[in-house]
Steps between C-alpha positions, in 0.01 A plus 500: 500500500691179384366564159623806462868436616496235226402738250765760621744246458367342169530851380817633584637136401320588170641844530875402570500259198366775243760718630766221431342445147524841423800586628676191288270599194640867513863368536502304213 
């Protein structure tokens, strides 16, 4: 169970900084 809330986490961590990257790659 542990596990798995780490992954969540590790993931939408992951997620939020593609988003950034993306977004700031698309601005520019």
């Amino acid at each position: 169970m542990i596990l798995n809330a780490l992954m969540l986490g590790f993931f939408s961590n992951n997620c939020k900084k593609a988003v950034r990257c993306l977004c700031m790659s698309s601005s520019h």
